[in-house]
C-alpha positions in Angstrom: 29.8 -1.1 -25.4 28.9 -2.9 -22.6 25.9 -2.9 -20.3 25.9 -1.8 -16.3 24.2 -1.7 -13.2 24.6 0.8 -10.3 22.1 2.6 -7.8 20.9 5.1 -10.1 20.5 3.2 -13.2 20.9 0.4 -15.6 22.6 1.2 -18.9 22.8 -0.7 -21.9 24.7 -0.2 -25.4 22.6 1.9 -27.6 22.1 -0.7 -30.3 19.8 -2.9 -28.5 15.8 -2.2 -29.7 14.0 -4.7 -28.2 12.0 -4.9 -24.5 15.2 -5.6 -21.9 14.2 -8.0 -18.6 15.8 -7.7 -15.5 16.1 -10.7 -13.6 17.4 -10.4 -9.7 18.7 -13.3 -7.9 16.7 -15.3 -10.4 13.7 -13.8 -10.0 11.8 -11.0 -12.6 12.0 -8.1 -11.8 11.5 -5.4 -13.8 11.4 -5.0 -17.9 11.9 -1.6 -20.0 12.5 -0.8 -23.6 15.1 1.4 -24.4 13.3 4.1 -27.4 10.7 4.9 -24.9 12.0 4.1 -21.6 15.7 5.3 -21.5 17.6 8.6 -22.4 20.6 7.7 -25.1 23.8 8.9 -23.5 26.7 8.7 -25.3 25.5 5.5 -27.6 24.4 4.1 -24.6 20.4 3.6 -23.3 20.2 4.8 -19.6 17.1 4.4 -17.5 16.7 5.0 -14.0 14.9 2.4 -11.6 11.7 2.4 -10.6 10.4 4.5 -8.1 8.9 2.0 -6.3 12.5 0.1 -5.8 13.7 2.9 -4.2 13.2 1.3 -0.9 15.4 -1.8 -2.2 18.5 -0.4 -4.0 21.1 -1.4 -1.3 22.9 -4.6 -0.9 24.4 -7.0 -3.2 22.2 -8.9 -5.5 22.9 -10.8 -9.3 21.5 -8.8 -11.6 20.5 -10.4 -15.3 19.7 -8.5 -18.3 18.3 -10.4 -21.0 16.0 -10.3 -24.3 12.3 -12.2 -23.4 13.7 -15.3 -24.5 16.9 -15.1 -22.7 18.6 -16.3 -25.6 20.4 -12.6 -25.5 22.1 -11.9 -22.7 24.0 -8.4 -21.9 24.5 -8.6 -18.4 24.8 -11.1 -15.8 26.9 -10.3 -12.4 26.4 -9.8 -8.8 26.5 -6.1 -8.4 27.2 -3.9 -4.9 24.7 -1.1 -4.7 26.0 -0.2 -1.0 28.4 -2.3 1.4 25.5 -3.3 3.6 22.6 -5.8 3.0 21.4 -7.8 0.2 19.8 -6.2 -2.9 16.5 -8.0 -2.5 13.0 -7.0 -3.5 10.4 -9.3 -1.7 7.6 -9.1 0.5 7.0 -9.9 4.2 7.7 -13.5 3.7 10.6 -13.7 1.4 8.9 -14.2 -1.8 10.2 -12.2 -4.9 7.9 -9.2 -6.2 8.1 -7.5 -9.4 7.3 -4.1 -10.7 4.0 -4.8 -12.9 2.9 -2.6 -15.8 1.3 0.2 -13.6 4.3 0.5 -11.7 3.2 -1.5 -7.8 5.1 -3.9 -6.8 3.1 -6.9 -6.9 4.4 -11.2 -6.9 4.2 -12.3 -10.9 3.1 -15.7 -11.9 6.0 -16.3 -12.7 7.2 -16.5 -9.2 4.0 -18.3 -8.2 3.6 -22.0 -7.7 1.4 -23.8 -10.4 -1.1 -25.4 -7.7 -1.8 -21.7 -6.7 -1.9 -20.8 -10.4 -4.7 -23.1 -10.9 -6.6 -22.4 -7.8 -6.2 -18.6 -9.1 -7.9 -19.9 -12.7 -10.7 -21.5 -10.5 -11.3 -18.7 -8.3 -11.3 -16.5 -11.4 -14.1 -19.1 -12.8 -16.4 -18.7 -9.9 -16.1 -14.5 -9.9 -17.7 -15.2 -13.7 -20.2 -17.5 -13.2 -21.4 -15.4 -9.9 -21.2 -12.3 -12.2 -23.1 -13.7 -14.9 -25.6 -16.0 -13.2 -26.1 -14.1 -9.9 -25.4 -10.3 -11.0 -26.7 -11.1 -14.2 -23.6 -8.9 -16.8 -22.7 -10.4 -19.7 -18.9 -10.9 -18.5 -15.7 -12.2 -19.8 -12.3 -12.7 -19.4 -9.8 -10.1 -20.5 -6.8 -7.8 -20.5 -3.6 -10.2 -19.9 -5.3 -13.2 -18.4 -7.2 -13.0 -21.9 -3.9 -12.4 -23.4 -2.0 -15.4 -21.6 -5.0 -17.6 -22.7 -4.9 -17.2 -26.1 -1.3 -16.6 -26.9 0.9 -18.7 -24.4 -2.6 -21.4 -23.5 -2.2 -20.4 -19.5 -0.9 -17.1 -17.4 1.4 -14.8 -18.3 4.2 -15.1 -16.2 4.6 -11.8 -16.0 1.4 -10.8 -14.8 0.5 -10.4 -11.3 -3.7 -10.5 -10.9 -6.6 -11.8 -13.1 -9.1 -9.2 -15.6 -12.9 -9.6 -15.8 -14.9 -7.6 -17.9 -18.7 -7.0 -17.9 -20.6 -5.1 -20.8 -23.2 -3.1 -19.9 -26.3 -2.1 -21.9 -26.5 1.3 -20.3 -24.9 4.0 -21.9 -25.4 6.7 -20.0 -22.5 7.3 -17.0 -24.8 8.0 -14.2 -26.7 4.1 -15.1 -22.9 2.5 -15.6 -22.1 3.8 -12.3 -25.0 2.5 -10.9 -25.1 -1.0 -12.5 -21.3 -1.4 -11.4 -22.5 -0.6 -7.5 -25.3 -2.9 -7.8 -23.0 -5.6 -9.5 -20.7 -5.3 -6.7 -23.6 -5.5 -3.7 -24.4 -8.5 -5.0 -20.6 -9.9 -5.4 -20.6 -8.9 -1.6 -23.9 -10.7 -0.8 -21.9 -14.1 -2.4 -19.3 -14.0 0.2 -16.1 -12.2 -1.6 -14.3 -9.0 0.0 -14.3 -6.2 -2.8 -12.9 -2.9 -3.1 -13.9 -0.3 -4.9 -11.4 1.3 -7.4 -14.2 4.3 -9.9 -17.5 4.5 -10.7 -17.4 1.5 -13.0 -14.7 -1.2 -11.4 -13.9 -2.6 -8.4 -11.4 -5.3 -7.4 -12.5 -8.7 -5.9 -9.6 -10.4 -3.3 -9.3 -13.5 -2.6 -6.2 -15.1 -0.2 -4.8 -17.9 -1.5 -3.2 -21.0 0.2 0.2 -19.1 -0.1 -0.8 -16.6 1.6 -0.7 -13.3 -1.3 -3.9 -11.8 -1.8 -5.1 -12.6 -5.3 -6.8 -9.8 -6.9 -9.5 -9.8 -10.0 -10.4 -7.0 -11.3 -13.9 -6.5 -12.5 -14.6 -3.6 -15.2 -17.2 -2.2 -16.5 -17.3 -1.9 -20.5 -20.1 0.2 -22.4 -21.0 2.0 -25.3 -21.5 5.7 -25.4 -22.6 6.6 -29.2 -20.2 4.6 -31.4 -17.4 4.4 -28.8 -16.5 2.0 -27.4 -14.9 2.1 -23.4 -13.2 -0.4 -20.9 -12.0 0.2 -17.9 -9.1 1.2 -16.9 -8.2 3.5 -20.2 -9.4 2.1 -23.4 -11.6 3.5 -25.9 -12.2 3.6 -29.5 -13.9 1.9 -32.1 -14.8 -1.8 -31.5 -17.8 -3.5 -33.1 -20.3 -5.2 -30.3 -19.8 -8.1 -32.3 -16.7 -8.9 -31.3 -17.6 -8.8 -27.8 -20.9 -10.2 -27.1 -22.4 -13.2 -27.0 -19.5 -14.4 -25.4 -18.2 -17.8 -25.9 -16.1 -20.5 -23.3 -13.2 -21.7 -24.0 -10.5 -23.8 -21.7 -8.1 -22.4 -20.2 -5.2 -24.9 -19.0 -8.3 -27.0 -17.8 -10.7 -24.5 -16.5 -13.2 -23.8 -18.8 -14.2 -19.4 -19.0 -16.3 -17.3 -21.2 -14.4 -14.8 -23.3 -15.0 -11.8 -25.9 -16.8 -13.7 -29.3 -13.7 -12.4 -31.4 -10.8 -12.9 -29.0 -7.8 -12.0 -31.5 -9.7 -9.6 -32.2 -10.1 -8.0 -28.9 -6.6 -8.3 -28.2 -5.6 -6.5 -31.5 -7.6 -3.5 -30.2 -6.2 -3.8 -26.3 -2.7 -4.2 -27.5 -2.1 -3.3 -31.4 -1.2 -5.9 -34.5 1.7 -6.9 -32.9 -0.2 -9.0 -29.4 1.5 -12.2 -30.9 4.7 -11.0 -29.7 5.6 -11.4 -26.1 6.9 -7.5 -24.4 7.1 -7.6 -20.6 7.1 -3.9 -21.0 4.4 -3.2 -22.5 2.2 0.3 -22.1 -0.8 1.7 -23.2 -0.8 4.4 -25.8 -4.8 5.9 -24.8 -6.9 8.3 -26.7 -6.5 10.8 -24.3 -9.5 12.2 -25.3 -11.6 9.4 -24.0 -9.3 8.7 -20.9 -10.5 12.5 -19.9 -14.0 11.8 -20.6 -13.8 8.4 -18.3 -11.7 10.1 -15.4 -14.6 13.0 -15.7 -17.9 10.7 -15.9 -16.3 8.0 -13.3 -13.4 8.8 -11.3 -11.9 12.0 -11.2 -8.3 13.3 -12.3 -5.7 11.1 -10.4 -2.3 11.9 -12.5 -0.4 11.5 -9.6 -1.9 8.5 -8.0 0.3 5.8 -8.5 3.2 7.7 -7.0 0.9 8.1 -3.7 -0.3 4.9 -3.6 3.4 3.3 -3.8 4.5 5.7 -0.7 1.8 4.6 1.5 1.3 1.2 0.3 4.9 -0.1 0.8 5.9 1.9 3.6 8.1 5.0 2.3 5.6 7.1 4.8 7.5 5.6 7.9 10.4 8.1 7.4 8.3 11.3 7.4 8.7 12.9 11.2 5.9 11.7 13.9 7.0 15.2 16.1 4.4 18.5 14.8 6.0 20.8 12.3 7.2 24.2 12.9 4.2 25.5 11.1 2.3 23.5 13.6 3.8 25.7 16.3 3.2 28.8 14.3 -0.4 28.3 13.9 -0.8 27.4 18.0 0.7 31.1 18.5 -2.8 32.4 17.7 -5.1 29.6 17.9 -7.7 28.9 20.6 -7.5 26.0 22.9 -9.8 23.2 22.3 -10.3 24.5 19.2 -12.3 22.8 15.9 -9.7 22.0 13.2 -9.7 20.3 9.9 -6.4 19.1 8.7 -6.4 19.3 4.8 -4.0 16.8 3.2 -3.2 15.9 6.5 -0.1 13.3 4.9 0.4 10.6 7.7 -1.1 12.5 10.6 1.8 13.9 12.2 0.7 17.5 12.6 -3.1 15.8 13.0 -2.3 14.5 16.4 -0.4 17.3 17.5 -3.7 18.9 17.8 -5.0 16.2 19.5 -2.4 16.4 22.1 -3.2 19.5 22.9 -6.8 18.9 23.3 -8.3 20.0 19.9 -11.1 18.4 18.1 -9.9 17.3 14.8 -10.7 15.7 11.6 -8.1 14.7 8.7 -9.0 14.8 5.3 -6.8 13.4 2.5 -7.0 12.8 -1.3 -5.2 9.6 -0.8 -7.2 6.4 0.8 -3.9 4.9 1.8 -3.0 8.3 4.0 -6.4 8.1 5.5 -5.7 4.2 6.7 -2.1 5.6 8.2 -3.6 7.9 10.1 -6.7 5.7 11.5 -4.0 2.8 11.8 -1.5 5.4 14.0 -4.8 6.9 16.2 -5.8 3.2 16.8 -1.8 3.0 17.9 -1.9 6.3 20.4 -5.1 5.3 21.7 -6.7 8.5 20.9 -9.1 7.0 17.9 -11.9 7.8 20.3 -10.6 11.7 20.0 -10.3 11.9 15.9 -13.2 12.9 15.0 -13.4 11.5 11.4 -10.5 11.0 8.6 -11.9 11.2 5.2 -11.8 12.2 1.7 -11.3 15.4 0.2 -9.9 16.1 -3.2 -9.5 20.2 -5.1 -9.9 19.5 -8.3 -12.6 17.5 -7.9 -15.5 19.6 -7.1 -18.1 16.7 -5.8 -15.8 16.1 -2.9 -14.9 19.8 -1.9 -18.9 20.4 -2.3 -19.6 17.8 0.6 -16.8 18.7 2.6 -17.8 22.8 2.5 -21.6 21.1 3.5 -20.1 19.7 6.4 -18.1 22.5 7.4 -21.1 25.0 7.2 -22.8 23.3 9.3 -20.0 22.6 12.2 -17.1 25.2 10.9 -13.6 24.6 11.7 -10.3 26.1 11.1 -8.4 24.9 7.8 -4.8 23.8 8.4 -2.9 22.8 4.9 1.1 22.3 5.3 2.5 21.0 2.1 -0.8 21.0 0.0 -0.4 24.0 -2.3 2.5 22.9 -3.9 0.5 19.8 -4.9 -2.7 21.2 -6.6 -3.0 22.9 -10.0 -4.0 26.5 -10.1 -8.1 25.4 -10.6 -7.5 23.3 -7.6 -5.9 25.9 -5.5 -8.9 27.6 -6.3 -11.7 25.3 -5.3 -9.9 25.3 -2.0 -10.0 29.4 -1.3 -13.5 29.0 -2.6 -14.3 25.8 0.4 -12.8 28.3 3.0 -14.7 31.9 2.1 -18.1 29.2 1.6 -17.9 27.7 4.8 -15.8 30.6 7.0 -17.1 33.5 5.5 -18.3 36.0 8.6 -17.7 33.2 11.2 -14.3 34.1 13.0 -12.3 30.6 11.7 -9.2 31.0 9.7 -7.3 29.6 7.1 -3.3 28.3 7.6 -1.7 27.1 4.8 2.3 26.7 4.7 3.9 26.1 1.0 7.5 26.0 -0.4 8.3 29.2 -2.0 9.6 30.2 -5.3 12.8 31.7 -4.3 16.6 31.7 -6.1 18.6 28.4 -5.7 16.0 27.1 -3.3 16.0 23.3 -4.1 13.4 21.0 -5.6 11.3 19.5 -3.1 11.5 15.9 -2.2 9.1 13.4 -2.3 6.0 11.8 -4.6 3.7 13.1 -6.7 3.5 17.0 -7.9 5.3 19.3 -5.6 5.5 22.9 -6.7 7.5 25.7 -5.6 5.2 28.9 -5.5 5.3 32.3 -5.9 3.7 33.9 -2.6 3.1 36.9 -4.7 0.5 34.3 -7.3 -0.6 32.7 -3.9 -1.4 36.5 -2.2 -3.6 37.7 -5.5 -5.8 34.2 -5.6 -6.7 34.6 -2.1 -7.5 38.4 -2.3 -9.8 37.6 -5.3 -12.0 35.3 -3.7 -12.5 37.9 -0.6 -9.7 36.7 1.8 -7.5 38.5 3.8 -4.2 38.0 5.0 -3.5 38.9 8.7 -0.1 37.3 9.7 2.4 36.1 7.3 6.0 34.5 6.8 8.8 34.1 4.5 11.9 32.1 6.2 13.6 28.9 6.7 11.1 25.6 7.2 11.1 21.7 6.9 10.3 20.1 4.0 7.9 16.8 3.2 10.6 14.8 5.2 11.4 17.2 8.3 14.6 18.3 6.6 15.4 22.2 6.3 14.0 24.1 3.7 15.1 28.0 3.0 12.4 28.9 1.9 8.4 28.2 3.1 6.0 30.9 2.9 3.0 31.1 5.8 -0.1 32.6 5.5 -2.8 32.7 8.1 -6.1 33.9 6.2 -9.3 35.2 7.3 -12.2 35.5 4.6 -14.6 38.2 4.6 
């Protein structure tokens, strides 16, 4: 059986166990392994791409499937996608990017030129010595630049950023959180530009002379009883001792502290088998202690990378600029110049519909890359003067609904949602029926909301992340039991998240009593 390449997926003969590597036009690309990555059809592994190579599956490109060493190789042809274009997944400036182990796109080492590597290794260097000598955290390297260290003696090729650790003494969330804020002041005070990813890591950037933005991530690492945790997901048992004190050790020429017990750190970030090189690679996480980290430092973000790939890499610029029809339905019975919050307000485009027609507005969104669209695009229209704020807001999450129903007590608005129900859980459906009778209860504002209804052979809806059909039956008996009232309703023909026709949307205009 032979292996093939088309638009939809790559399939391989069903013998084949270990970790396959996609090449393109000589480049990595991608790597998968079949028993946990592909569905066995017919004797034969099938796995669909990425979703973040959507964007790039046109063209014609050569397409190489290999084993890590290459020394097995079951594919190697230039493949036609489409008629048009090349099949080529690079940045701005022509150079090659990969899918890394999150699922971004991202430019590997492997595809990086060794004077750039080194300045990487040196920048890396200074972000621990400023950590431990100016912050004052017992830090050390980890994760794959640990990995590439020991192992292959340099970077992985496959990797795509650097991995700093620091272990705190605290053990209590609220002091991690603050230690990690303080750590990160005082990063800022040195010079570099950080950004804050939870409670307890942030990311450090650096440009380098090639012009990609280098980025090391610093996480926090603590004990909470006899756990052990590390940002981003691990937990379990590690003694202290194979952490700390930390010891240096060179690193193709640049000399680094890491963990006291290296192999043994790498054992309990990547099982008995870290000696063996796997591209593909993934994290198998207690997911008891992942909950307990997203709840003491972060939040519950299960659809976050799918988000942050549509707004980061430009899928957004296909959703419709022109309002919505629900836009237009809500204007039948609202005020001029009237006070409006736009929840989940997507890339803005029914946000500046209301600020074309002279309302005060402010967007909120769950996503920081949605909020940076819509600053960006007011910036654009000129009318950034007119937005009155685009921020953060989150159901689920009760911390950020509680500050936005403080804000909207004090100056109330109306609440706008198109296209957010279908994205929340019920608990977060009802922390938002809960933000509106808080902060509208009594005061004349209402409530829109527009979702895709549960209806026969309506389709799935299109695009990232959770979206939900719903029954407006569920939808009517959640609002009722939190004191709302529905005054005007609809059940029809609509768009869906990329302006095309949906049969079925459901409308409700609520006010709470």
């Amino acid at each position: 059986m032979t292996a093939s390449v088309t638009r939809e997926a790559v399939t391989v003969p069903g013998s084949i166990e270990e970790p396959v590597v996609i090449t393109l036009n000589g480049s990595y690309l991608w790597s998968f392994t079949p028993a946990r990555d592909a569905e066995l059809i017919e004797g034969r592994w099938r796995v669909r791409w990425p979703d973040a190579l959507e964007p790039f599956l046109h063209g014609r490109g050569r397409v190489r499937l290999a084993d890590v060493s290459g020394s097995k190789v079951w594919f190697d042809k230039t493949v036609r996608l489409t008629w048009r274009g090349r099949f080529a997944v690079v940045d701005d400036d022509g150079q090659p990017l990969s899918v890394d182990k999150v699922g971004h796109l991202s430019r590997s080492f492997s595809a990086t030129d060794s004077a750039v590597k080194t300045e990487v290794l040196k920048v890396t260097k200074k972000v621990l010595k400023d950590l431990t000598k100016v912050a004052g955290v017992e830090a050390y390297l980890c994760y794959g630049a640990l990995l590439g260290a020991i192992r292959d003696g340099g970077m992985l090729a496959y990797d795509s950023d650097t991995d700093v650790c620091f272990l705190s003494a605290h053990t209590h969330p609220a002091d991690i959180v603050r230690e990690s804020f303080r750590v990160e002041r005082m990063m800022r005070g040195r010079g570099w530009e950080t950004a804050r990813m939870s409670g307890a890591d942030f990311k450090v950037l650096h440009t380098g002379a090639d012009g990609r933005v280098v980025q090391i991530d610093v996480f926090g690492a603590f004990y909470v009883s006899d756990t052990f945790f590390q940002l981003g997901n691990r937990n379990g048992h590690l003694d202290r001792s194979v952490i700390s004190p930390v010891r240096k050790m060179h690193i193709a020429g640049v000399k680094m502290p890491v963990p006291r017990q290296p192999e043994a750190m790498l054992t309990f970030l990547y099982g008995e088998n870290w000696r063996t090189p796997d591209p593909s690679f993934k994290y198998n996480d207690n997911p008891v202690g992942v909950r307990r980290l997203d709840g003491w430092l972060r939040g519950y973000r299960d659809d976050i990378s799918d988000w942050s790939e549509f707004y980061d890499h430009g899928a957004w610029k296909v959703v419709p600029t022109e309002p919505s029809s629900f836009f237009h339905w809500v204007c039948e019975s609202l005020p001029a110049n009237a006070p409006v919050a736009d929840l989940g307000a997507g890339t803005g485009r029914d946000t500046f519909g209301f600020l074309d027609r002279g309302d005060r507005v402010i967007a909120l969104e769950a996503r920081c890359g949605a909020a940076a669209v819509i600053r960006q695009e007011a910036e654009r229209r000129g009318v950034a003067d007119r937005l009155e704020g685009a921020g953060f807001l989150r159901p689920g999450e009760f911390r950020t609904v509680a500050a936005v129903g403080a804000r909207l007590a004090r100056q109330p608005r109306h609440l706008y949602a198109r296209d957010l129900l279908g994205c929340l859980t019920p608990e977060a459906r009802l922390d938002l029926w809960r933000l509106g009778r808080f902060a509208l209860r009594g005061r004349g504002h209402r409530t829109f909301v527009e979702f895709p209804a549960a209806a026969a052979e309506a389709p799935a809806m299109p695009g990232p992340g959770r979206r939900d059909r719903l029954d407006p039956a569920v939808i009517r008996a959640e609002i009722e039991g939190v004191g709302g009232r529905i005054d005007r309703e609809y059940l029809g023909e609509g768009e869906d998240f990329f302006g095309g026709v949906d049969p079925a949307v459901c409308r409700f205009e609520i006010a709470w009593t």
